[in-house]
C-alpha positions in Angstrom: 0.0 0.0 0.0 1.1 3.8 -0.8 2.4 5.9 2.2 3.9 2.8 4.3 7.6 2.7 4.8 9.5 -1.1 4.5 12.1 -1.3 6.5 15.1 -3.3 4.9 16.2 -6.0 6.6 19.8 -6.3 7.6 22.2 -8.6 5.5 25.9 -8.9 6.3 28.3 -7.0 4.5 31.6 -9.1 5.6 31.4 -10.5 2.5 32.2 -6.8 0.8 33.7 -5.7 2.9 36.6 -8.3 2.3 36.8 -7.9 -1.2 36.3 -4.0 -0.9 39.6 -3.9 1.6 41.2 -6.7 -1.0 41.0 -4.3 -3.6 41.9 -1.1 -1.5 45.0 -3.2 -0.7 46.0 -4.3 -3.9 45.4 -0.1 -4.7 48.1 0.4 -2.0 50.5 -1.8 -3.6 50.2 -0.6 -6.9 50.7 2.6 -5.7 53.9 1.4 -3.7 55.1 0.7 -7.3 54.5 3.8 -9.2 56.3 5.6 -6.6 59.0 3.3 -6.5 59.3 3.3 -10.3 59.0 7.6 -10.1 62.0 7.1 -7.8 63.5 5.8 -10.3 63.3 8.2 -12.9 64.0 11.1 -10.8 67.3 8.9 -10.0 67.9 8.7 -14.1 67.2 12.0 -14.6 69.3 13.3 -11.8 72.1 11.5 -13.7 71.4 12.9 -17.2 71.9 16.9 -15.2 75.2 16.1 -13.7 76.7 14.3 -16.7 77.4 10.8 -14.8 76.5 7.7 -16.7 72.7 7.2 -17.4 70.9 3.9 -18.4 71.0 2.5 -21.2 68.1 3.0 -24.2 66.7 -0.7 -23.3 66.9 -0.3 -19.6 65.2 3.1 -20.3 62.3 2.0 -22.6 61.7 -0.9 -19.6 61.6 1.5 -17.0 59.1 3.7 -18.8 57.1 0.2 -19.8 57.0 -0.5 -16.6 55.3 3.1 -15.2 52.9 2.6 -18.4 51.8 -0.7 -17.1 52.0 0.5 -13.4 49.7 3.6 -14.3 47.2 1.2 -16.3 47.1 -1.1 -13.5 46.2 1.7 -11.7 43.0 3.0 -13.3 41.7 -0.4 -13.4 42.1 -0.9 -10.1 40.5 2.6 -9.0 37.6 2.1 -11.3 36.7 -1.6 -9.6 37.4 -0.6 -6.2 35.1 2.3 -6.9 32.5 -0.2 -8.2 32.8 -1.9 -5.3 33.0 1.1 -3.0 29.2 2.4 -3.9 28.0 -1.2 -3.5 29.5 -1.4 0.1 28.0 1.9 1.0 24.7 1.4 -0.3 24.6 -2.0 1.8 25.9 -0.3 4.5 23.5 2.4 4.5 20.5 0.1 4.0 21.7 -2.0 7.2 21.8 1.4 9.3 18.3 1.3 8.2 17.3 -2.2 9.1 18.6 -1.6 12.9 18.1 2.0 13.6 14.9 4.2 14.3 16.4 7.4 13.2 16.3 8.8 9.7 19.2 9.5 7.6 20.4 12.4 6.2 20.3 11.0 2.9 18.3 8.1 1.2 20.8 5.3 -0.2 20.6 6.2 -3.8 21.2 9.9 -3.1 23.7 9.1 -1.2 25.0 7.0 -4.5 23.9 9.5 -7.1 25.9 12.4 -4.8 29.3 11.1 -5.9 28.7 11.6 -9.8 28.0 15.4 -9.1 31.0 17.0 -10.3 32.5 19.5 -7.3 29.5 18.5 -5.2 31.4 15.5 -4.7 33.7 17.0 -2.8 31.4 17.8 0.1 29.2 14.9 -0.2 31.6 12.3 0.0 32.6 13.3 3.7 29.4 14.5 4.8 27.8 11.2 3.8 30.4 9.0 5.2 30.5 11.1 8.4 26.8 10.5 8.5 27.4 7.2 7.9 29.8 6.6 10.8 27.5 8.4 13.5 24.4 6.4 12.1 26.5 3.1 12.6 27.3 3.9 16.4 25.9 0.9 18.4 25.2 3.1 21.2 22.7 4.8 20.1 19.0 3.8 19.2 18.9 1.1 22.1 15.8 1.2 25.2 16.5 2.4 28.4 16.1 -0.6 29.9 18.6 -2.7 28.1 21.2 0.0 28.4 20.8 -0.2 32.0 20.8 -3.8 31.8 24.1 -4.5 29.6 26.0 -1.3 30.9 28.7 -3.2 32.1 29.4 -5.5 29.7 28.5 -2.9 26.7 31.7 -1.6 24.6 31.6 2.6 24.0 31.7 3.9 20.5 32.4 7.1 19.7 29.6 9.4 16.9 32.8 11.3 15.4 36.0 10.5 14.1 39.2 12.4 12.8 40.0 9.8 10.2 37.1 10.6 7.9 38.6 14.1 8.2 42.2 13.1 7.5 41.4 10.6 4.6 39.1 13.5 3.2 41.3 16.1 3.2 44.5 13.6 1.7 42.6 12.5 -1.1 41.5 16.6 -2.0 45.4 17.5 -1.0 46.5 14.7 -3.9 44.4 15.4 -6.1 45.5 19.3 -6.2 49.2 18.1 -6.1 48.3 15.5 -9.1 47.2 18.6 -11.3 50.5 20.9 -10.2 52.4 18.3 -11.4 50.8 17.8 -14.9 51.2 21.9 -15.0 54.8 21.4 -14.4 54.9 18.3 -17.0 53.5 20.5 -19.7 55.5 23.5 -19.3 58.4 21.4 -18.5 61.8 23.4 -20.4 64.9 21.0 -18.7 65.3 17.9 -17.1 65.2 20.3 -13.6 61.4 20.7 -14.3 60.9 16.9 -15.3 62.8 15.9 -11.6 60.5 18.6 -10.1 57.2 17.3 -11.8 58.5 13.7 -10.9 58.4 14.6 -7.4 55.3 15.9 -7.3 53.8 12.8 -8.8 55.5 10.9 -6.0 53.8 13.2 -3.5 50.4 12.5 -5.0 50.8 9.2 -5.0 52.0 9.1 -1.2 49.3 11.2 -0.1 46.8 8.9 -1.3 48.3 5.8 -0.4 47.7 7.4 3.4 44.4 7.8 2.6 43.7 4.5 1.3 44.8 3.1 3.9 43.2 5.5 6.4 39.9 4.0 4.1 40.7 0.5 4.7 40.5 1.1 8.7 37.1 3.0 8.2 35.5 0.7 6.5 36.6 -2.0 8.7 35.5 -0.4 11.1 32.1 0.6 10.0 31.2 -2.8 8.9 32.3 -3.8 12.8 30.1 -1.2 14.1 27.0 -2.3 12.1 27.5 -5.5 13.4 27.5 -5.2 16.7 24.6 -2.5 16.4 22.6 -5.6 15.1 23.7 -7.6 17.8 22.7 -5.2 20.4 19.3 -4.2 18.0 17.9 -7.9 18.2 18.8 -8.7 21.6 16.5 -5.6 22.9 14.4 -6.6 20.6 14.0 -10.0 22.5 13.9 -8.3 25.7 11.2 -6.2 25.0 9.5 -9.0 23.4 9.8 -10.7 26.9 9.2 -7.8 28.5 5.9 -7.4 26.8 4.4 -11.2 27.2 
């Protein structure tokens, strides 16, 4: 019938959320090798300013093979884990749903459709993760009385977090340092630009390992608290059950 609200019913997300951190870790690792491999070239062209003895032209067209593959690699990886990323939150948005009373500040394919928006994105992502993480606090959304039953045996959880914060503001702070450094590549005029744009992509790529990996503990995390919010959600369910009969 029109006007009544179905609320989802919970379904674990261990499941994504292994492959979902599998494929943020495998991000991390490529990453690992693009810097390495940037290392590299800075080391080459470092060489070719002071005159000392450079590779040689196959060793050369290897090492840049190799950041060709590295950067492909890359890209694929981003655009899966991304994939994979919007089906995790979706899931866990929908399971905040199943086990909580209170209404989000954002319906699960708004909260979806959000990170398409060009610029918008940019707010969005945090505020709907933040959301996310206070929605997901088991503390919250329980009765009186099993709060007062469980309180010492009950774990606290906390509504805020820095990390969303931190991993935000490294992915905008890589991102800016990404475009310096293809400014620098296409106004590049001696090998001193091309060691200085090198760097820079070795800076963008740092700074978003960090938050990657600042990304794998949050959604660990999350998926942990959801968990033990529908742990804590059926068992006063069954006391009230009781409670009532």
């Amino acid at each position: 019938m029109a006007g009544i609200k179905v609320t989802p019913t919970f379904s674990s997300g261990h499941l994504v959320t292994t492959l979902l951190t599998l494929l943020l870790v495998m991000f991390v690792l490529i990453d690992l090798i693009t810097i390495a491999l940037g290392y590299s070239r800075v080391v080459y062209l470092s060489h070719m300013l002071t005159g000392e003895e450079v590779l040689s032209h196959t060793d050369l067209t290897a090492d840049n093979d190799g950041q060709q593959l590295a950067r492909t690699a890359l890209i694929a990886t981003y655009l899966i884990t991304g994939v994979v990323f919007l089906i995790w939150l979706y899931r866990a948005r929908r399971n905040v749903l199943a086990v909580s009373s209170r209404g989000q500040r954002y319906s699960s394919p708004w909260a979806i459709g959000l990170f398409f928006v060009p610029f918008l994105n940019l707010y969005y992502s945090y505020d709907i993760v933040t959301d996310l993480w206070k929605q997901s606090n088991p503390d919250v959304g329980l009765s009186d009385a099993f709060l007062w039953q469980h309180a010492s045996t009950l774990g606290q959880y906390s509504s805020k977090t820095a990390l969303i914060g931190v991993c935000w503001g490294l992915v905008i702070a890589s991102a800016v340092v990404a475009r310096i450094s293809s400014t620098m590549g296409s106004h590049a005029t001696d090998i001193s630009d091309l060691i200085n744009e090198s760097y820079a992509v070795m800076i963008s790529d740092a700074l978003r390992t960090v938050a990657i990996i600042i990304l794998i503990v949050l959604v660990n995390r999350i998926d942990a608290r959801l968990e033990e919010k529908h742990r804590r959600h059926n068992l006063d369910a069954a006391m009230q059950q009781v409670a009532r009969s």
